[in-house]
C-alpha positions in Angstrom: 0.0 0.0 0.0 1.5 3.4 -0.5 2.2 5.5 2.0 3.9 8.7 2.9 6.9 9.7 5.1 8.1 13.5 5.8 11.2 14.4 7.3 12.2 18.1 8.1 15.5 19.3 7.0 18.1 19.8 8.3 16.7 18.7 12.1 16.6 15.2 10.3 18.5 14.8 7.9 20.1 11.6 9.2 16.9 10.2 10.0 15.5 10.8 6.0 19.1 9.2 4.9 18.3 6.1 7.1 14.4 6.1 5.9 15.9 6.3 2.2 18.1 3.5 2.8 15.7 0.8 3.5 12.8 2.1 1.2 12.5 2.7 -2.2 10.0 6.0 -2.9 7.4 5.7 -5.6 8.2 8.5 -7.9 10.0 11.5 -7.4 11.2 12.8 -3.5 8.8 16.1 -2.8 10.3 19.2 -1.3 8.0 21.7 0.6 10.1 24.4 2.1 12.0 22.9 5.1 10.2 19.3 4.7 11.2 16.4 2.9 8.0 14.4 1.9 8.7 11.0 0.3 5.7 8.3 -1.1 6.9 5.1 -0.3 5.9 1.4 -1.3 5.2 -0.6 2.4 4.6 -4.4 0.1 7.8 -6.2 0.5 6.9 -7.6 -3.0 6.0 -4.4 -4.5 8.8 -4.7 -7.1 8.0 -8.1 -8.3 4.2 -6.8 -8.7 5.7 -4.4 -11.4 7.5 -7.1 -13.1 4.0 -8.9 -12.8 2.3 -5.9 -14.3 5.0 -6.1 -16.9 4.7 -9.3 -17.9 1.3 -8.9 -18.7 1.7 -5.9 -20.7 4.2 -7.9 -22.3 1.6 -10.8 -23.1 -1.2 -8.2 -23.8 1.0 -6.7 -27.1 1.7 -10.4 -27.9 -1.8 -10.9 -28.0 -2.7 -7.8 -30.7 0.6 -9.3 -32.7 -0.8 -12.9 -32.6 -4.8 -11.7 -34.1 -2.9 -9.1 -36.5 -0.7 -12.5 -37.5 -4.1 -14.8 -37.9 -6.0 -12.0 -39.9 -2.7 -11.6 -42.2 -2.8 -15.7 -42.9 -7.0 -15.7 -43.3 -6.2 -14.1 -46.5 -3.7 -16.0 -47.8 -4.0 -19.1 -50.4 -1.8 -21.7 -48.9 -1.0 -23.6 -52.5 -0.5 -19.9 -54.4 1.5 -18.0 -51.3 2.9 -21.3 -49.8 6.4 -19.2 -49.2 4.5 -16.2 -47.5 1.5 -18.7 -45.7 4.2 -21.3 -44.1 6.1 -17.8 -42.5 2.8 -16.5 -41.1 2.1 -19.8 -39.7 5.5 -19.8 -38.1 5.4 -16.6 -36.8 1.8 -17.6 -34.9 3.3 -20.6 -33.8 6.1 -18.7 -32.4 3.7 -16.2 -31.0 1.7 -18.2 -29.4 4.6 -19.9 -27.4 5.5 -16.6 -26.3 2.5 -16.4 -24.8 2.4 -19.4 -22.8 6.4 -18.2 -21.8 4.4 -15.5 -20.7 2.1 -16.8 -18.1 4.8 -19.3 -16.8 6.6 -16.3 -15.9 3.3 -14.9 -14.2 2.6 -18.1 -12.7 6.6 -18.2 -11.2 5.8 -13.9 -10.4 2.8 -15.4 -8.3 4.1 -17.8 -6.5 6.9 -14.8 -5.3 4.6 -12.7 -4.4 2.9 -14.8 -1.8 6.2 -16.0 -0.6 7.4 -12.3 0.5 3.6 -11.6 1.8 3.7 -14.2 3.9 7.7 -13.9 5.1 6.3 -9.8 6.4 
């Protein structure tokens, strides 16, 4: 869950450091006059989420390639465009294994996650 830290400067300064040090802020450190506010990620698997977010991004454009792929070879004459028809139907293939790559790595992403929810 994101939360929100503020330190003033320069009374703690050493404090923010130390903060800084064990968390890593969400976007960009804020500065509001003599006060250091900082957005902060408290999910010890907040990073491997991204990844997970990622990943499906990943399979989402995969996806749009994969339909673009199958309308391409719906037009195509397999005995008069044999050459152009067998690369299309490699390149789904290939697609398509992608995929499945992709939600292994989501299942394997998963799996991490719960591990580090559980270890908090």
């Amino acid at each position: 869950m994101l939360q929100v830290a503020t330190f003033l400067v320069p009374a703690e300064q050493d404090k923010a450091n130390e903060f800084l040090k064990a968390h890593k802020p969400v976007g960009n450190i804020n500065f509001n006059k003599d006060t250091i506010v900082v957005f902060y990620e408290d999910d010890p698997a907040a990073d491997i989420v991204e990844l997970l977010e990622s990943v499906g991004n990943a399979k989402f454009q995969q996806g749009i390639a994969l339909h673009m792929l199958k309308r391409d070879i719906a037009g195509l004459n397999p005995v008069h465009n044999k050459g152009k028809y067998e690369e299309l139907d490699n390149a789904i293939r290939a697609t398509q294994e992608a995929m499945d790559d992709q939600d292994a790595k989501a299942d394997y992403l998963k799996g991490l996650i719960e591990e580090k929810r559980a270890a908090k």
